[in-house]
C-alpha positions in Angstrom: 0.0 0.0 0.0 1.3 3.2 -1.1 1.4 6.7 1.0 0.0 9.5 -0.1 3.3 11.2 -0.6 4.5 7.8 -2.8 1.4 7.7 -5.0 1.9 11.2 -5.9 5.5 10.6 -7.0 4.3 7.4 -8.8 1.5 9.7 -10.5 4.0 12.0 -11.7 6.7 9.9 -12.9 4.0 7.6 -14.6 2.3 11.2 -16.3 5.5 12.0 -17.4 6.7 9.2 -19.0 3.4 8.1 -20.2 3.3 11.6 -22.3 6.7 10.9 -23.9 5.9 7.9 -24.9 2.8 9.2 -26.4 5.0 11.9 -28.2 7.7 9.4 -29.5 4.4 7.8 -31.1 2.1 10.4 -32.3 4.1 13.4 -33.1 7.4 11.8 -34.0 6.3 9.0 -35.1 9.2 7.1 -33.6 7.9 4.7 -30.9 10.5 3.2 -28.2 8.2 1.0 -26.9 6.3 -1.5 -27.7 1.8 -0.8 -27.1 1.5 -3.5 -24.3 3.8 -1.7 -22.2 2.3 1.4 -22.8 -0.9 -0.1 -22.2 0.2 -1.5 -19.0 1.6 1.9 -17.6 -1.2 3.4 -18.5 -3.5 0.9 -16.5 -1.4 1.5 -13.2 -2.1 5.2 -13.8 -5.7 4.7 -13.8 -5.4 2.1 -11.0 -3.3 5.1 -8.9 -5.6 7.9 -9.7 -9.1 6.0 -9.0 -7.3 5.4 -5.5 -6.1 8.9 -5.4 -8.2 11.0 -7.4 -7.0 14.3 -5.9 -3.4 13.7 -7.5 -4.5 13.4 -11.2 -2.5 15.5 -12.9 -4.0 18.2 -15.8 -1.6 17.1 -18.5 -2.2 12.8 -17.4 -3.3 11.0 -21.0 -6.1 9.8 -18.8 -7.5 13.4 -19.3 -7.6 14.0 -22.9 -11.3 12.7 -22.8 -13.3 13.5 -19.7 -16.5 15.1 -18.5 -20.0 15.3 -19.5 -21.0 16.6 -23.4 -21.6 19.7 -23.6 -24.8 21.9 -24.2 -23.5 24.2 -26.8 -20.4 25.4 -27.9 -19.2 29.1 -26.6 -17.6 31.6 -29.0 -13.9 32.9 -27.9 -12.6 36.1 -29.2 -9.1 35.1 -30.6 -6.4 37.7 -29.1 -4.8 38.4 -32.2 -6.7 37.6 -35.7 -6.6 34.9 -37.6 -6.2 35.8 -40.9 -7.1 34.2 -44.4 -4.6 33.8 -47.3 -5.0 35.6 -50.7 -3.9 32.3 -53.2 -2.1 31.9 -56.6 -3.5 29.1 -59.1 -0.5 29.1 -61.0 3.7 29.8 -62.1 3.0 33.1 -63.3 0.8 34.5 -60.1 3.6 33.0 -57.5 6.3 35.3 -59.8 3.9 38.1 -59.5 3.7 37.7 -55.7 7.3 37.5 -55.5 7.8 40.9 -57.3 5.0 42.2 -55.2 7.1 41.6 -52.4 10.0 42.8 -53.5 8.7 46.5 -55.0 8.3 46.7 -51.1 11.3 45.1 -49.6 13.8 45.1 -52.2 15.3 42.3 -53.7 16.9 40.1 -50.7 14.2 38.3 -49.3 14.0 34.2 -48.6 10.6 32.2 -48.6 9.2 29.2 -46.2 7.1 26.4 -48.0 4.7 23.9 -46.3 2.1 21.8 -47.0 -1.1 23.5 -47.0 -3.5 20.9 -45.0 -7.5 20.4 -46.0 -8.8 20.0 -42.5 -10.2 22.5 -40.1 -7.8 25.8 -38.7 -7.4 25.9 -35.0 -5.8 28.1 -32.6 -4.6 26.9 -29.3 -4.1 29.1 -26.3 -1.5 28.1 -23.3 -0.6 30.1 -20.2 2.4 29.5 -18.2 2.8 26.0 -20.7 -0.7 24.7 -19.8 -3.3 24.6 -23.1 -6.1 26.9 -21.5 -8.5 27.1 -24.8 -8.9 25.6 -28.1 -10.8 27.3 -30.7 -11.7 26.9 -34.2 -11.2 30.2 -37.1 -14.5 30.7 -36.7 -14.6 34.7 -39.0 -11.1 35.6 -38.2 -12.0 37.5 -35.0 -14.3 34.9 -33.5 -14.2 31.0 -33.3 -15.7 28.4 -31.2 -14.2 27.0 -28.2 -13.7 23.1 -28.5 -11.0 22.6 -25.9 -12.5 19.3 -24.7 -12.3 17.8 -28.4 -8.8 19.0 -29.2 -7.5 17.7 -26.3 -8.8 14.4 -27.4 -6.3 14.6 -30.2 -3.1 12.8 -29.0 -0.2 15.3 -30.7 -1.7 18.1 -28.9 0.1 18.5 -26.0 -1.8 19.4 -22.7 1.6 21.3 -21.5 4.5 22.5 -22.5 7.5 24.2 -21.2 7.3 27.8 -22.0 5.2 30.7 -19.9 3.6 33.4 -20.3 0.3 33.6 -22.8 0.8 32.6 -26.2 -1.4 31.3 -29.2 -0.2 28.3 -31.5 -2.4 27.7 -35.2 -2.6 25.0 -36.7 -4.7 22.8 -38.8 -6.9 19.5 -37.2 -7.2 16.6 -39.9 -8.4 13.4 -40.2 -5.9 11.0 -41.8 -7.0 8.8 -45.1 -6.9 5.6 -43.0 -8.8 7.0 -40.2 -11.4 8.7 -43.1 -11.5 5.0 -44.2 -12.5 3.4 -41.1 -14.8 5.7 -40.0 -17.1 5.4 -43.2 -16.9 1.9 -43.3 -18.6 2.2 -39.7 -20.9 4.4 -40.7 -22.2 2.1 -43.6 -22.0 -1.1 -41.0 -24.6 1.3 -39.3 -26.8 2.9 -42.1 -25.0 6.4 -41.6 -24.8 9.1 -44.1 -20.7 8.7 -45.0 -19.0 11.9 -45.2 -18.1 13.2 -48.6 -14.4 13.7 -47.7 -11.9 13.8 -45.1 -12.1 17.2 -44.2 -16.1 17.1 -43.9 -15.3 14.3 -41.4 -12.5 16.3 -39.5 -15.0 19.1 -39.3 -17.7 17.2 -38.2 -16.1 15.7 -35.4 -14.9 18.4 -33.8 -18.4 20.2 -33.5 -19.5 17.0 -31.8 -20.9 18.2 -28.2 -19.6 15.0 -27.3 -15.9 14.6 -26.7 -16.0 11.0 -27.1 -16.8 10.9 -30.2 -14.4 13.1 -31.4 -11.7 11.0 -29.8 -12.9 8.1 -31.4 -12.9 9.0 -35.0 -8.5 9.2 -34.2 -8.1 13.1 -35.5 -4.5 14.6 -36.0 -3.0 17.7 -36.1 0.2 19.8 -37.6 0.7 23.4 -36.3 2.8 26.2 -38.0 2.2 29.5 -36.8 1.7 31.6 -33.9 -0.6 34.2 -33.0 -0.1 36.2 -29.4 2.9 35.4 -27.4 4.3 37.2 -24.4 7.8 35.2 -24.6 9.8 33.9 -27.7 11.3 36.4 -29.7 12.2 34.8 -33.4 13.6 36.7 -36.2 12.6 34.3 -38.7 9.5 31.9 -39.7 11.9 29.1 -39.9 13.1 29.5 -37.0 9.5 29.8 -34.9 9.1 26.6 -36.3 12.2 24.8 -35.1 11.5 26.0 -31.9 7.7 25.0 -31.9 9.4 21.3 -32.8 11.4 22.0 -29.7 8.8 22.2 -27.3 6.7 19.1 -28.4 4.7 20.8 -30.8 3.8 18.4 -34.3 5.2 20.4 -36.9 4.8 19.2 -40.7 8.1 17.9 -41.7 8.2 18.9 -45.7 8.8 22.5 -44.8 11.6 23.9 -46.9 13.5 27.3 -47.1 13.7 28.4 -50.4 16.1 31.0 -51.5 14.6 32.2 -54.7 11.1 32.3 -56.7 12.4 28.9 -58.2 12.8 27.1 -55.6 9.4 27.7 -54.5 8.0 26.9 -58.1 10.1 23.8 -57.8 8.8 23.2 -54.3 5.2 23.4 -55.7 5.9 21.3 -58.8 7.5 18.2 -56.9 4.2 18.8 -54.8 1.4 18.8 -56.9 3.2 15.1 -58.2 3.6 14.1 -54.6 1.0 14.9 -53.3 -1.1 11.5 -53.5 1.4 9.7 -51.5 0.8 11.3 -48.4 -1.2 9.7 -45.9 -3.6 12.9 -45.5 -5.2 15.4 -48.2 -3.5 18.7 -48.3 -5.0 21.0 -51.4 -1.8 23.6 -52.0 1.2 24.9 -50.5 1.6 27.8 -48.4 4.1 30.8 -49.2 5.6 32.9 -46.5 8.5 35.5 -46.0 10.8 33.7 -44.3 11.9 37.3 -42.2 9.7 38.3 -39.8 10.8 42.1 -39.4 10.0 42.2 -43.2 6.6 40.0 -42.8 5.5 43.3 -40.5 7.0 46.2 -43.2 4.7 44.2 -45.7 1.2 44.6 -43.2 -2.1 43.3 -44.0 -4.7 44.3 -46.4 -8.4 43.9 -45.3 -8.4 40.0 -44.7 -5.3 38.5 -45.7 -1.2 39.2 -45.0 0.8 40.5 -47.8 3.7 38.4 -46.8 1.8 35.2 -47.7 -0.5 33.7 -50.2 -1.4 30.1 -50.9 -0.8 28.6 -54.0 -3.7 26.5 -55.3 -3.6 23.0 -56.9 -5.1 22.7 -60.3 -8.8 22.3 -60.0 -10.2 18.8 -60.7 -12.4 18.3 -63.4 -15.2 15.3 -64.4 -17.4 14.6 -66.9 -20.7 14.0 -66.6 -24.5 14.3 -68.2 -27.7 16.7 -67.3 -30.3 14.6 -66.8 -32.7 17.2 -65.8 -33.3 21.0 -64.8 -34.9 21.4 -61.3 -36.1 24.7 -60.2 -36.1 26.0 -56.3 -37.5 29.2 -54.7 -36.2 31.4 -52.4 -37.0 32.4 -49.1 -36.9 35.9 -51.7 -38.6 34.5 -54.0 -35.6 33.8 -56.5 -36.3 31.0 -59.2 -32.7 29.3 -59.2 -32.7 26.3 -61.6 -30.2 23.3 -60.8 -28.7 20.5 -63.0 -29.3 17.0 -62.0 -26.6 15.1 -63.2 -25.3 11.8 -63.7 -23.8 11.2 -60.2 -19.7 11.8 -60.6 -16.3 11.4 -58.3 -14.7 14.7 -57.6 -11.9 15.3 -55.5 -13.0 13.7 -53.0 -16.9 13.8 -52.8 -20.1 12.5 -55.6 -21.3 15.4 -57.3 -25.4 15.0 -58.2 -26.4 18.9 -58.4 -25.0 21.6 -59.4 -26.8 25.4 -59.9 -26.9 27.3 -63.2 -27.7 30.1 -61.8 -30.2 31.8 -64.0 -31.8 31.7 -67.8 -28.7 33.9 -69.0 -26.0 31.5 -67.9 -27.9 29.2 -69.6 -28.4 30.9 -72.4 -25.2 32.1 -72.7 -23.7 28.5 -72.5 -26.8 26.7 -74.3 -26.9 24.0 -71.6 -29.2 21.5 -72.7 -31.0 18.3 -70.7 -29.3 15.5 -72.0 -25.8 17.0 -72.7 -22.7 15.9 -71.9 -20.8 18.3 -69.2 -17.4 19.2 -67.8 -17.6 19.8 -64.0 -15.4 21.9 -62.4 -14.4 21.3 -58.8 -11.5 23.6 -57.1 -10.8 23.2 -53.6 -14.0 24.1 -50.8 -15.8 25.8 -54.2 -18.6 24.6 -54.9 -18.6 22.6 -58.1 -20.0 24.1 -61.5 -20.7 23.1 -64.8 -18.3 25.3 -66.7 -18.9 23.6 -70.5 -20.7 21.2 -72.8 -18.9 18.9 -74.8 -20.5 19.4 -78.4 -18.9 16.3 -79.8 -21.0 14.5 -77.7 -24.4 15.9 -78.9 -26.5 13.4 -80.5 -29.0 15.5 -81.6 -31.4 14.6 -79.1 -31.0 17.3 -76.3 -33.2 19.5 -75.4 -33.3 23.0 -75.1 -34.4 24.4 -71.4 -36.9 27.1 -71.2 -37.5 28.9 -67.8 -40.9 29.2 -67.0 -43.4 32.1 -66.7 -44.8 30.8 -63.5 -43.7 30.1 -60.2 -43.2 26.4 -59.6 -44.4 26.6 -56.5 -48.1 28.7 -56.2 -48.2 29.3 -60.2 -47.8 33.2 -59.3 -46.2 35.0 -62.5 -42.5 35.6 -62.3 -41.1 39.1 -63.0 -38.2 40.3 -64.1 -37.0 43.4 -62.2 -34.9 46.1 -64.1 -32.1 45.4 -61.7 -31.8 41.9 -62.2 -30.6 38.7 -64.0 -33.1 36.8 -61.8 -36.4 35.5 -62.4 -38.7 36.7 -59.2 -41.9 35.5 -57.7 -43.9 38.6 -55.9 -46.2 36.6 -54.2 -45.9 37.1 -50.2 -48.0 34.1 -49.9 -45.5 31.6 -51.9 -45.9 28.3 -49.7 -42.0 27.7 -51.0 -41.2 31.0 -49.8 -43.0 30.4 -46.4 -41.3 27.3 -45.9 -38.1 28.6 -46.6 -38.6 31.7 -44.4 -39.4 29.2 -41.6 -36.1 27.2 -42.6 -33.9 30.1 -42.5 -35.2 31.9 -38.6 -34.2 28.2 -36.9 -31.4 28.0 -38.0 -28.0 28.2 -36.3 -26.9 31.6 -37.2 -30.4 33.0 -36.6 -32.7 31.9 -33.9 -31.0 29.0 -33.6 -33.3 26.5 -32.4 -32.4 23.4 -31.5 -33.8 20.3 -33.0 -35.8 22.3 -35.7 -33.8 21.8 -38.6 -34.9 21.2 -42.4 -37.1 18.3 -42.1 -38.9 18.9 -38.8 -39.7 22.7 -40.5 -41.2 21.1 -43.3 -42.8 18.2 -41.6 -44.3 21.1 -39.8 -45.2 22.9 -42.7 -46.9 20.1 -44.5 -49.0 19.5 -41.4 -50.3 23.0 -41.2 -48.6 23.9 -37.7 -45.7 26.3 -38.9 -47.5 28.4 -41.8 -46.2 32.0 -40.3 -43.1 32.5 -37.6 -45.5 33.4 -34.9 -46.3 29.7 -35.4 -43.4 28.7 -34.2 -44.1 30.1 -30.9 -47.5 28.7 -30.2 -46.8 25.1 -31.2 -48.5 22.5 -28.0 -47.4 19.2 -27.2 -50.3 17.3 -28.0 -50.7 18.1 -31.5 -46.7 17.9 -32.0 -47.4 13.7 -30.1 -49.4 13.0 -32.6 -46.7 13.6 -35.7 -44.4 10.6 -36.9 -41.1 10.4 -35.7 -42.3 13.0 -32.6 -41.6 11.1 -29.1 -42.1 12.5 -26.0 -38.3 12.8 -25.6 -37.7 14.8 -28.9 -41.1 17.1 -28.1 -40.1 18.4 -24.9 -36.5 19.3 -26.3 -38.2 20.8 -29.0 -40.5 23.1 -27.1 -37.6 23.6 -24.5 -35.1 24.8 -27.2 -38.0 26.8 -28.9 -39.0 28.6 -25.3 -34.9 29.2 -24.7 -34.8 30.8 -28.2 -37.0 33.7 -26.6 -33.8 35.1 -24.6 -31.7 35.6 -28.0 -30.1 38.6 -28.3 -31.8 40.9 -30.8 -29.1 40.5 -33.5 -30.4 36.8 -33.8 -33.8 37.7 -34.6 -32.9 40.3 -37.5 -31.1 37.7 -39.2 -33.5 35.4 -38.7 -36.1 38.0 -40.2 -34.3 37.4 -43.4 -34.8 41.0 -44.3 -33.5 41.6 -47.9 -30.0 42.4 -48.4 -29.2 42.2 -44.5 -26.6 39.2 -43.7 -25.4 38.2 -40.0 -22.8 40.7 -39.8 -25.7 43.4 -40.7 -28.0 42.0 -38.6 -25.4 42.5 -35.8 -24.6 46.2 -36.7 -28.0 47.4 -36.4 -28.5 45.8 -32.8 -25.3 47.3 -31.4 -26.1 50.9 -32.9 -29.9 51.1 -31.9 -30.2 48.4 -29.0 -33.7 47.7 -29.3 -36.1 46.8 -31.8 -38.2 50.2 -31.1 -35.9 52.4 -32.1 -35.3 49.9 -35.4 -38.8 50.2 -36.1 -38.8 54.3 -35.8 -35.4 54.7 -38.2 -35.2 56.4 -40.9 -33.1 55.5 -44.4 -31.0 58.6 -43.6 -30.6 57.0 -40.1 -29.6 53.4 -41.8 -27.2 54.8 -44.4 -25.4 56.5 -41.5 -24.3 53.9 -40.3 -20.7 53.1 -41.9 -21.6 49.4 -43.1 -24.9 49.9 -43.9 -24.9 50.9 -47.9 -27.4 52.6 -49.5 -29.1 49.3 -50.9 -29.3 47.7 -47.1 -30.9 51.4 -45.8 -33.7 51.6 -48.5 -34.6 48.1 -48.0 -34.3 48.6 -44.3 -36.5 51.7 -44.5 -39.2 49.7 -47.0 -39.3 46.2 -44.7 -40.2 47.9 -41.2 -43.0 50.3 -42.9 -44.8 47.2 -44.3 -48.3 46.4 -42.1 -47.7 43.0 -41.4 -43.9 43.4 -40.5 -45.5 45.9 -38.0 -48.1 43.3 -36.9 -45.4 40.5 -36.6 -43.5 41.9 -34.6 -45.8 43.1 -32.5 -47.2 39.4 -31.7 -43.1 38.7 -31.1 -43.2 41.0 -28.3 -46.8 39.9 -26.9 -45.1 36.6 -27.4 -42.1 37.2 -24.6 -39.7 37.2 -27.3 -36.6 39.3 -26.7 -36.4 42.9 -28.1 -33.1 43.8 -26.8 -29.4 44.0 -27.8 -27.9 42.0 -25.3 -23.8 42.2 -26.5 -21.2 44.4 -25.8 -21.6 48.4 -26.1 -20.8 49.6 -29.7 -17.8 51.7 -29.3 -17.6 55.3 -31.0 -14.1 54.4 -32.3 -15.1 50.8 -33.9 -18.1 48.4 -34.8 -15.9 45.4 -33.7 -17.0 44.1 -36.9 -15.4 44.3 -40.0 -16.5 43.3 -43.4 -13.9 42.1 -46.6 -16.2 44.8 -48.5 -16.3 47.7 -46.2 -15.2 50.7 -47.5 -13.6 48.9 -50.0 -13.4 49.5 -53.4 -13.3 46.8 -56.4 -12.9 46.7 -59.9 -13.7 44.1 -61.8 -12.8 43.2 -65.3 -12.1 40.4 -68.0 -14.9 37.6 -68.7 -16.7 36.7 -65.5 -18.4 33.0 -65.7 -20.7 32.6 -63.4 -22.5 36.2 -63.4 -22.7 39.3 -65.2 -20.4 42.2 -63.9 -24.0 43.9 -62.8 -25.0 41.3 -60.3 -21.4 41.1 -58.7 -21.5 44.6 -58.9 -24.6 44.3 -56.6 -23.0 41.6 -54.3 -20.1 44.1 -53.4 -22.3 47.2 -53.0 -24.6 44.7 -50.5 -21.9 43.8 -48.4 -20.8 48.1 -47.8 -18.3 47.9 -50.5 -17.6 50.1 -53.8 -17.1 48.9 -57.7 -15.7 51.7 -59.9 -14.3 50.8 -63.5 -11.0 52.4 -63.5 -7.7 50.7 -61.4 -6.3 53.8 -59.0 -3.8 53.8 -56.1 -7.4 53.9 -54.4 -8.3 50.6 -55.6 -8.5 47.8 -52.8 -9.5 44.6 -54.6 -9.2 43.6 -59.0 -11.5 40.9 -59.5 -9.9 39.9 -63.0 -11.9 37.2 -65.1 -10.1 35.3 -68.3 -8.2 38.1 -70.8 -9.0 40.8 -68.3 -6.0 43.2 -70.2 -5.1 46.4 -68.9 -6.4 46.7 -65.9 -5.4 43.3 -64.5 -1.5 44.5 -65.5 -2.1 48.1 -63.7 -3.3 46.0 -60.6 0.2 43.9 -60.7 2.2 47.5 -61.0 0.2 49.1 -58.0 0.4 46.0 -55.7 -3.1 45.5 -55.6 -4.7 42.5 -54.4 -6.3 40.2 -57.4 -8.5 38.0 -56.7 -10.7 35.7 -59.5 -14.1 34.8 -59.6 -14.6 31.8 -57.7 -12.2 33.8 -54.4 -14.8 37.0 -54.6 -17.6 34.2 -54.4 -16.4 32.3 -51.8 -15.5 35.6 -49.5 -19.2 36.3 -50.2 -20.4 33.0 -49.1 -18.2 33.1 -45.9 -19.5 36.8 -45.2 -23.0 35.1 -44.9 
């Protein structure tokens, strides 16, 4: 029988031994021992803190998965931003970088190359060597803490030696074999598979359960640093050595590279390479090597100059449209989608994909029954960029939108303004349902349990035909559905009755007012606090708002003079549904939240595929931003489609940031 005193010391020395062996294995993948003896250690720490459960240590491996699940995930402000990267598709954009950097710095300057990992970005915070928080991006400013699942995640280390507060990023993965595994499980079981490794990754780590992300064997490499009190570095490459140092798992392909060459060499023996690997990585990441000269370069609006991620060739398939399929709107756009031929791409089986509207149909003379390329780059979504005209038979047919909605037979319209097809009717059962769709949801009202399905099971039924509906649902009626237990019906009504106390930014959003995203949505509740003094604003008192352009103001203006908005929200507050802002103060000297299109101003130019310059021009103006036709020292962002000329080579001159098509699209998508 041990003392106290004795069991301690045996705690420690098996804690500390345990967690090198568990370093040797998972992050230097160099094991010294065989598994039974580290099984059997491991079972006479357990033994020793079951006896002793005072003396369990924070950093023993029998705490990487412990506790109950949890309710909800908090967000975590990260303390310094975590930026995205602008990227480079090809030899000629990474030269173009390079002299970029050098107009600035001159000519001596030396780059870092890694692996650029498809998984989820994580930042991990440690004070005094003890990992305090784990977050995910989340927008750059705000992420999601899921400390309990990253500790599940064996090469994270629980402490290290180094004080002081500091933030390591990094990127959580799941490996091919463990991708493998899990989706053969999930078959065994009758489970959805995930599309891809990184779907899977993501997945698991917004799991309220830690358990099951430690189950599904996640991995991680780390390679920069946010915050830190302590380390001073003067150069990338050398952070990274001394990351390896402390225990951190550091990818080892990183090279220095001397020259523009080198790097174009280091992507080239890459993109051949790249299938060997036991994990998916979908480019390779640029950096000045010098940190002194990473802060002369800066930052632009989201990403760092000294930086930029080269992009692997997008992946292409072939494939047939079977059908056109048309949707509505919670707006009432008519969107019609391809159903294809299901094809393997990059990683997921590609069914649907949008056309957009009649004049990207037109303009590409799509027809059911042709023959298709898909094109499939990275996260974008994939698109049907051509039809292969040798393969006409002579049997296709030509698609013709319709003049009626699909959905209540209302006539569509075609506003001035638009490319779209529009149905007007305010009574549009699709419309309805997807108004319903769109307030429970996460990022709105955020109601638990009330996804997709039970809001149109709902629908159907006749209980959920307005969102006052929501709020007077009662238990018998919802008993007698399918699928509705007693179990999932109390958790319903329970998530729906907590849903009340949101704060008010959660029920603008979830108003799906025209034009007005999340980020809007939380703007207008820090600057007027209560739904009142929403209700009595003016457009002049909108559009003085800095992020609220003119577009957002009118339609602000229009939507809270309607009668039955009035009514609505009237019932809302009858209802005990919260009117207030309930966040932080809005500061005179900042919003705390910044938009990619804020103040910014954008030219675009060159052959655009997948709209016309008018409706992108409309995106940016949306989102606060500004599109002007001529390339100035006062020009933030060139979107430059295929032979965009002049202005594309005036942006490389000035040092502007270029960005194409499908990276304006996807910093839309991620501002909503």
């Amino acid at each position: 029988m041990l003392t106290k005193e004795q069991a301690k010391e045996k705690i420690k020395e098996y804690t500390d031994t345990l967690n090198r062996y568990g370093h040797e294995y998972y992050v230097l993948d160099q094991p010294t021992v065989p598994d039974v003896t580290y099984d059997k250690m491991l079972r006479e720490l357990q033994l020793l803190e079951e006896e002793y459960p005072a003396l369990v240590l924070a950093d023993s491996p029998t705490q990487r998965v412990g506790g109950e699940p949890l309710e909800h995930f908090e967000k975590v402000e990260h303390i310094e931003a975590m930026y995205s990267l602008g990227n480079a598709f090809n030899n000629e954009e990474l030269r173009e970088f390079d002299q970029r950097i050098k107009r600035i710095i001159g000519e001596s300057v030396e780059y870092v190359c890694e692996l650029k990992l498809d998984g989820l970005a994580i930042s991990l915070t440690y004070e005094n060597g003890w990992l305090i928080r784990g977050a995910t991006r989340g927008d750059g400013s705000i992420g999601e803490e899921i400390t309990s699942n990253l500790r599940t995640i064996r090469s994270v280390p629980l402490s290290v030696e180094e004080t002081g507060m500091f933030e390591i990023r990094g990127e959580a993965f799941m490996p091919q074999q463990s991708f493998i595994t899990l989706n053969k499980e999930r078959e065994q079981n009758d489970k959805q598979l995930f599309a891809n490794p990184r779907n899977a990754a993501a997945g698991s780590l917004r799991q309220l359960d830690p358990q099951i992300a430690a189950d599904r064997n996640l991995d991680v490499y780390l390679f920069g640093i946010g915050a830190w009190e302590g380390k001073h570095c003067e150069t990338h490459s050398e952070r990274l050595q001394y990351l390896t140092s402390l225990g951190f798992k550091i990818n080892p392909e990183w090279r220095r590279c001397g020259t523009i060459d080198e790097v174009i060499a280091y992507v080239e023996e890459w993109t051949d390479k790249r299938a060997q690997l036991p994990y998916d990585i979908d480019g390779i990441v640029i950096k000045v090597n010098d940190l002194n000269q990473q802060e002369e370069l800066g930052y632009t609006a989201r990403n760092p100059r000294w930086a930029v991620a080269y992009k692997f060739p997008a992946t292409e398939g072939i494939t047939k449209i079977i059908d056109v399929e048309l949707s509505v709107g919670r707006t009432g756009v008519i969107t019609p989608t391809a159903i294809l031929e299901p094809v393997f791409i990059d990683g997921s089986t590609v069914q649907r994909a949008t056309l957009h509207n009649k004049d990207f149909i037109d303009e590409h003379d799509f027809r059911i029954g042709d023959t298709v390329v898909l094109k499939k780059a990275g996260d974008i979504i994939p698109k049907v960029v051509r039809v292969v005209e040798e393969e006409r038979t002579g049997n296709e047919l030509r698609y013709e939108m319709p003049e009626n909605c699909p959905a209540c037979d209302n006539e569509l319209v075609h506003l001035d303004d638009e490319v779209a097809l529009r149905c007007m009717n305010p009574n549009c059962p699709a419309q309805i349902l997807e108004g319903v769709i769109h307030f429970v949801s996460r990022l709105a009202m955020n109601i638990d349990g009330f996804g997709e399905k039970v809001s149109e099971q709902l629908f159907n039924e006749g209980l959920v035909t307005t969102l006052v509906d929501i709020y007077r649902l009662e238990k018998e009626k919802l008993l007698t559905l399918e699928r509705m237990g007693e179990k999932s019906v109390n958790n319903l009504l329970q998530a729906i009755e907590q849903s009340k106390e949101n704060s008010l930014e959660k029920l603008l959003f979830g108003l799906g007012i025209r034009h007005i995203g999340e980020k809007a949505a939380r703007i207008l509740a820090m600057s007027f606090e209560t739904m009142e003094n929403i209700e009595r604003a003016t457009y002049e008192d909108f559009v003085a708002i800095d992020e609220i352009g003119e577009k957002m103001a009118d339609s602000l203006a229009i939507y809270f003079q309607e009668e039955k908005v009035i009514q609505l929200l009237k019932e809302f507050n009858d209802l005990g549904i919260n009117m207030t802002y309930k966040g932080p103060k809005l500061q005179a000297e900042e919003t705390n939240i910044h938009s990619a299109f804020t103040n910014k101003t954008f030219v675009l130019t060159g052959k655009l595929e997948q709209f016309t310059r008018g409706e992108l021009k409309e995106k940016i103006e949306n989102k606060g931003g500004k599109v002007t036709g001529s390339v100035s020292g006062n020009t933030d962002v060139v979107v430059a489609g295929e032979a965009a000329g002049s202005k594309y080579t005036r942006a490389v001159e000035l040092g502007i940031d270029i960005w194409d098509e499908e990276q304006l699209l996807t910093v839309l998508a991620e501002e909503e």
